[in-house]
C-alpha positions as CSV (number, residue, x, y, z in Angstrom):
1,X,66.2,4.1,99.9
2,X,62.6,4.5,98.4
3,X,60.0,5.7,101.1
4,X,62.5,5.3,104.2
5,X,65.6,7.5,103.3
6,X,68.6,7.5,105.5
7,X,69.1,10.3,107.7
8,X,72.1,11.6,105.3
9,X,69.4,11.8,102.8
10,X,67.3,13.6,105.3
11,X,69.4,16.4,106.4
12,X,70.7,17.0,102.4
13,X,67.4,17.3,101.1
14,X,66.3,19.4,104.1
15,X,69.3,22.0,103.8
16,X,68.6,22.1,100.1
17,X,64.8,23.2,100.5
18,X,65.9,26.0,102.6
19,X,68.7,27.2,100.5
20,X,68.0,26.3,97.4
21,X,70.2,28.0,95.3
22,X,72.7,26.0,97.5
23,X,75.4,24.1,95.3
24,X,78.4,21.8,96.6
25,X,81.4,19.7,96.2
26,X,81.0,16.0,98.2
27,X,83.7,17.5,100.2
28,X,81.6,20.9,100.8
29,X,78.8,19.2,101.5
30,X,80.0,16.8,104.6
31,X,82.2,20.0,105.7
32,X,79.4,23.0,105.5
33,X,76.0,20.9,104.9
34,X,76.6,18.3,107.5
35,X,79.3,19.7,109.1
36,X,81.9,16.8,109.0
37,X,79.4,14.3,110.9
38,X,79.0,12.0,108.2
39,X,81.7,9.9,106.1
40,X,82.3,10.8,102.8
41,X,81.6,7.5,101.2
42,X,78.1,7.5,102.8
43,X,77.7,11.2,101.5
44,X,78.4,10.1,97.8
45,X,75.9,7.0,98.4
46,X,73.4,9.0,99.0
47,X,74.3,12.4,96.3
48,X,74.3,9.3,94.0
49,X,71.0,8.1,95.1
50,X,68.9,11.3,95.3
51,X,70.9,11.4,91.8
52,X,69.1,8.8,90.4
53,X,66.0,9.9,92.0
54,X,65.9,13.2,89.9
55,X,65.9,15.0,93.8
56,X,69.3,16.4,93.1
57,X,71.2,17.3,89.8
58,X,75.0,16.4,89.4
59,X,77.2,19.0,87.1
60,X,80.9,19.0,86.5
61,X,82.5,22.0,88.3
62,X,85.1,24.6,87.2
63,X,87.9,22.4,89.0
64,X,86.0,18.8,87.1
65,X,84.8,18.1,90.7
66,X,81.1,17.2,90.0
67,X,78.9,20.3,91.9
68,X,75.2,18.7,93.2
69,X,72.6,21.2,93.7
70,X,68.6,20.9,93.8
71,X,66.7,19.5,91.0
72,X,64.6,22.5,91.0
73,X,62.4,21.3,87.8
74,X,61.8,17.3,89.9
């Protein structure tokens, strides 16, 4: 992704900044986020991604389906 992030990427990162106490499922996140316009594999791609990029923070929710949330301290 580098520079040049998808437009998943985009929109996650941009509804994070403003609410970013925001915190979601994969599911959650196409449903409420994006609002069911994007695939769900493409959505983990991406968590995955900004993941690894320190942009977003992965933690195991109450139900062990991992919660990602804004890497406040990146």
């Amino acid at each position: 992704m580098g520079l040049r992030r998808s437009k998943t990427a985009h929109d996650i990162l941009s509804y994070v900044h403003e609410n970013p106490h925001a915190a979601d499922t994969v599911e959650g996140i196409a449903k409420w986020w994006l609002r069911d316009q994007y695939l769900l594999t493409e959505v983990r791609q991406v968590l995955a991604q900004l993941v690894s990029e320190g942009l977003m923070i992965k933690v195991e929710g109450n139900n062990l389906q991992p919660i990602y949330k804004l890497n406040r301290k990146g």
